[in-house]
C-alpha positions in Angstrom: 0.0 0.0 0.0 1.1 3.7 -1.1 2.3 5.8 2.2 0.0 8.6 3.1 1.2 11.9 1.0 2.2 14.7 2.9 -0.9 15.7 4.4 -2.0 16.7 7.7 -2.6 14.4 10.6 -5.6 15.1 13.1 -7.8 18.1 13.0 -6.5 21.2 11.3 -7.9 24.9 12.2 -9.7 26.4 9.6 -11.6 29.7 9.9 -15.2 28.4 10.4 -13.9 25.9 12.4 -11.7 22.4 11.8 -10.6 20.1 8.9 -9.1 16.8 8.9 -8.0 14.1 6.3 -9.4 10.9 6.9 -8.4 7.8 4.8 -10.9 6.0 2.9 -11.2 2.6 4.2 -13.3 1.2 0.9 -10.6 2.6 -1.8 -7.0 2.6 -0.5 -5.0 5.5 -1.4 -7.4 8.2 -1.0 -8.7 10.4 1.4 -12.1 12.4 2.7 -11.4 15.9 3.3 -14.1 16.4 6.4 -14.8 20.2 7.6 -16.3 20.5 10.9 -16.9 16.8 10.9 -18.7 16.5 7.8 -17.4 14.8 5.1 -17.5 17.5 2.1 -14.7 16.4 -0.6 -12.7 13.0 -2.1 -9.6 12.9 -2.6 -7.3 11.0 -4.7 -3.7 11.8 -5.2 -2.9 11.6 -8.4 -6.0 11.1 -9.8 -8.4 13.8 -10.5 -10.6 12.2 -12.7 -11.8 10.0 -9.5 -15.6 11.4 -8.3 -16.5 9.1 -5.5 -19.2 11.3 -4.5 -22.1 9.9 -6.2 -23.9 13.8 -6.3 -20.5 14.9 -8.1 -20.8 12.1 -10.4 -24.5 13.2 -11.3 -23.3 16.9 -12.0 -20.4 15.8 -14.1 -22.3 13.8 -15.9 -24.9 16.4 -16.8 -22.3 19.2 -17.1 -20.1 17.3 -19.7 -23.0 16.4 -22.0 -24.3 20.1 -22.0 -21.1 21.6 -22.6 -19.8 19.2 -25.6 -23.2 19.9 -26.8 -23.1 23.9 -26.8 -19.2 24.5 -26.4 -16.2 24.4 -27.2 -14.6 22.8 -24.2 -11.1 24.2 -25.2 -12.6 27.8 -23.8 -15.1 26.6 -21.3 -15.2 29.4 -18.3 -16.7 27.8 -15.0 -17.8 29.6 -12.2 -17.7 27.2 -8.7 -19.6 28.4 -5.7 -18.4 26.6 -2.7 -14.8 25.5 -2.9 -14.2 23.3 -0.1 -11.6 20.3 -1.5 -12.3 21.8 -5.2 -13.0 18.0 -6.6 -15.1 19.4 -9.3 -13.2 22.2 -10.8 -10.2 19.4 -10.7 -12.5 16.9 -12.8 -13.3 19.5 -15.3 -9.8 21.1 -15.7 -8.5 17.8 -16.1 -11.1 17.1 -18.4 -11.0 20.3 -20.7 -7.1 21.1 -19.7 -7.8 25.2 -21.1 -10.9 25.5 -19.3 -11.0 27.8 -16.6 -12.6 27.8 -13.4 -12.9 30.1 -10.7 -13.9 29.1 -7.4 -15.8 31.0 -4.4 -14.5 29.7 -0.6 -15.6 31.8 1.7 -13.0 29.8 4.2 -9.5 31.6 4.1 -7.5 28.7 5.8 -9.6 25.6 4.1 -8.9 27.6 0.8 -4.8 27.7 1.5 -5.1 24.1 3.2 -6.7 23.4 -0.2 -4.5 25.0 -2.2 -1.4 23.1 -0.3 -2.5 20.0 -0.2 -5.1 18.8 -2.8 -3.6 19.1 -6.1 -5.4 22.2 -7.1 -4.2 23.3 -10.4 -2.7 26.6 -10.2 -4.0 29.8 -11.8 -5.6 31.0 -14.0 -6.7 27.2 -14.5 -7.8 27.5 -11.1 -8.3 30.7 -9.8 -9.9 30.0 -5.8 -11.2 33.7 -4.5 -11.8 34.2 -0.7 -15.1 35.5 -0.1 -18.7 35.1 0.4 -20.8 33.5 -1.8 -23.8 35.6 -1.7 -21.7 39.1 -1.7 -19.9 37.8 -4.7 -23.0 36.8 -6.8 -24.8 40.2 -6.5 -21.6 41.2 -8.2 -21.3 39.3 -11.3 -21.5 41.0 -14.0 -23.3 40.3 -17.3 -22.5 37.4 -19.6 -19.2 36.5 -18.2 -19.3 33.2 -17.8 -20.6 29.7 -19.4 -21.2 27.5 -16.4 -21.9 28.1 -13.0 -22.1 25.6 -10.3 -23.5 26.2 -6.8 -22.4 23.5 -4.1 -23.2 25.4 -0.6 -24.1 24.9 2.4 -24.7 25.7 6.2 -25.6 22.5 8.1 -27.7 20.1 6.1 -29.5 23.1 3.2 -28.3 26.0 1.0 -28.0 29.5 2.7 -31.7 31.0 2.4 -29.9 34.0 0.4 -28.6 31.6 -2.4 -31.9 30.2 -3.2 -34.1 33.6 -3.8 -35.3 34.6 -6.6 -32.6 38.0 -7.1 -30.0 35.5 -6.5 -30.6 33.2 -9.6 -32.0 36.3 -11.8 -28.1 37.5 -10.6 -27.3 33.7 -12.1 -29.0 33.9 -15.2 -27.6 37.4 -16.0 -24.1 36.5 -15.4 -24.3 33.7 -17.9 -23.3 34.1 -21.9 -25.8 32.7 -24.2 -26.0 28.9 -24.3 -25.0 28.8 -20.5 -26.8 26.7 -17.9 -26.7 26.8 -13.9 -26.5 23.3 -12.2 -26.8 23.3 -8.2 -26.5 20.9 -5.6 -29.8 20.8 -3.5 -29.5 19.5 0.1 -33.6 18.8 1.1 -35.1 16.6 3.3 -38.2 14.6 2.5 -40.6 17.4 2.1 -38.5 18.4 -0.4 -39.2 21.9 0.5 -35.6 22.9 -0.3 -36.2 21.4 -3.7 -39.9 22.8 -4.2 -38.5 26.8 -3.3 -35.4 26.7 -5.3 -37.5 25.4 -8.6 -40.3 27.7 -8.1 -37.4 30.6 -8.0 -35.4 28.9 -10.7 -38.3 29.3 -13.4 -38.5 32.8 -12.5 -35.0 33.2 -14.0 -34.7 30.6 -16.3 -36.6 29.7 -19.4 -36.3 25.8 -18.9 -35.4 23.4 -15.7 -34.4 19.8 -15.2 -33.9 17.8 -12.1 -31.2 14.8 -11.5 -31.8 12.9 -8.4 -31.8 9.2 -7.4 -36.0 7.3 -7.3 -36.1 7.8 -2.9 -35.7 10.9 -3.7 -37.8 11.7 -6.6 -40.6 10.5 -3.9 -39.4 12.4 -0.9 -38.8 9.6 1.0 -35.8 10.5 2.9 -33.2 13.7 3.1 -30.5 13.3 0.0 -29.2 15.5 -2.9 -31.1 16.7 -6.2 -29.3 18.2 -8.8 -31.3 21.3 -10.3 -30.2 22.8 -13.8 -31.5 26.1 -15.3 -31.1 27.1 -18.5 -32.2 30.0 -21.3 -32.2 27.2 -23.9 -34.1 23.5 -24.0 -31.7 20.9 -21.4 -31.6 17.8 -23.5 -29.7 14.3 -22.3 -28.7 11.6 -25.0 -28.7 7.9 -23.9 -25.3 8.0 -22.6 -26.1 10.3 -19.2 -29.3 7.8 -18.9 -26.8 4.7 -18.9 -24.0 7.0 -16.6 -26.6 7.7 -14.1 -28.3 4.3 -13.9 -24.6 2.7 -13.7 -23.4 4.1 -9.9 -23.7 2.9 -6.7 -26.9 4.7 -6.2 -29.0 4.5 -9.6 -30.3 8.2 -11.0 -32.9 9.7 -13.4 -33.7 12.6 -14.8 -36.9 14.0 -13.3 -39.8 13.8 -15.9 -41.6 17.1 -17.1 -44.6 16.4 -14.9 -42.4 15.9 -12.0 -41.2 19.3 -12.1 -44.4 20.7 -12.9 -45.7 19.4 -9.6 -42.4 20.9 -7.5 -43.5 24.1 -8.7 -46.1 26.5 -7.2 -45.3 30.4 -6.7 -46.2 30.5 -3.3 -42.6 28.5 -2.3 -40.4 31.3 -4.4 -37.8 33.3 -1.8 -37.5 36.9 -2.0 -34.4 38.8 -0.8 -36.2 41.0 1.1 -37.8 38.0 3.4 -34.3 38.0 4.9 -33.0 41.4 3.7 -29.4 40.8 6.4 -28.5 37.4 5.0 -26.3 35.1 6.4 -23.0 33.9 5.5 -22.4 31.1 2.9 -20.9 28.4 4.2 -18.0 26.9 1.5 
């Protein structure tokens, strides 16, 4: 077995709190990157085209087959909100080696324990900005990215702010034509979390899609949907359909009807329902 790379042992200080590298006992080699005792990224030295995160696998997934369909990968820009171990922006820079991502921590010390340890490309492939998630959105400006992916959270949901209706109108300005927003939803079986952020999402965005595993789909216990919004029609070929039925934990994309029935205007968030805001967790 390969010795452990030079990484920290035990708990490290970070500025929201502590970070530690545990190994992973079910693949040798690699590592779980856990802030404040939550496990938040995979690691695998060497490796960047690992996901072991099954979420991460359904937003790559989606991701690749909407940009090979509308971009040229070669000049893919990619906006990350939420940073933590930066597994995503790894995968895709790897992927597309002149893309170009920028990523939004609002942790200073998990962002330079990041940086250190994890392989993180350096910039501009990589650019990772200190700062607050909802502060920097309000100030993107227009069309001046292609992707944008939102991966944050405080406890076991999103920050209220980053689910409102301003914030993704602020999304769907930023993006250049053809560009799509994909975000990781954290809800629990009411799918309340799910039901608020598509109700807001269609207020910005011409068309929206759902990725999530059948449990689910039903709201029969607290797990992750992937929500995509997008000016233009979001299409899959047969290939995500066979990617997302092949992990651990089988996916579909949500039927038409499904998202018709997640959406009602009464569940949209408004700014000005929490006007002070609260700090976006990385």
């Amino acid at each position: 077995m390969s010795s452990r790379p030079d990484l920290p042992h035990g708990p490290v200080e970070i500025s929201t709190g502590t970070a530690e590298f545990l190994s992973d006992d079910y693949r040798p080699g690699s590592y779980i990157l856990q802030v404040n005792g939550v496990p938040s990224s995979h690691f695998v030295p060497g490796d960047p085209s690992v996901l072991e995160f099954e979420y991460m696998r359904w937003i790559a997934s989606a991701v690749v087959s909407l940009v090979d369909a509308r971009f040229d990968p070669r000049s893919i820009s990619m906006t990350h909100l939420g940073g933590a171990g930066c597994t995503l922006p790894k995968y895709f820079a790897d992927r597309w080696p002149k893309s170009r991502h920028s990523v939004v921590e609002i942790d200073a010390r998990l962002a330079e324990l990041v940086r250190t340890h994890c392989e993180v490309p350096s910039s501009p492939t990589v650019k990772i900005r200190v700062g607050d998630a909802i502060e920097v959105a309000r100030g993107f400006k227009p069309a001046t990215r292609d992707v944008l992916i939102r991966d944050v959270f405080s406890g076991s949901v999103t920050p209220r702010p980053l689910t409102t209706v301003e914030f993704f109108t602020e999304v769907a300005t930023s993006l250049r034509p053809h560009g799509f927003y994909v975000a990781n939803c954290g809800s629990h079986s009411d799918l309340a979390e799910v039901r608020a952020e598509l109700a807001g999402m269609q207020e910005a965005f011409a068309h929206c899609a759902a990725i999530a595993d059948p449990a689910m789909l039903k709201g029969r216990r607290y797990g992750n949907v992937i929500l995509i919004g997008s000016q233009d029609p979001i299409e899959f070929g047969p290939e995500v359909t066979r990617e997302l039925l092949g992990g651990a934990v089988p996916a579909h994309v949500a039927t038409p009807s499904w998202i018709r029935s997640m959406t009602t205007a009464s569940a949209r968030r408004f700014r000005a329902d929490d006007p002070a805001g609260k700090p976006a967790a990385g």
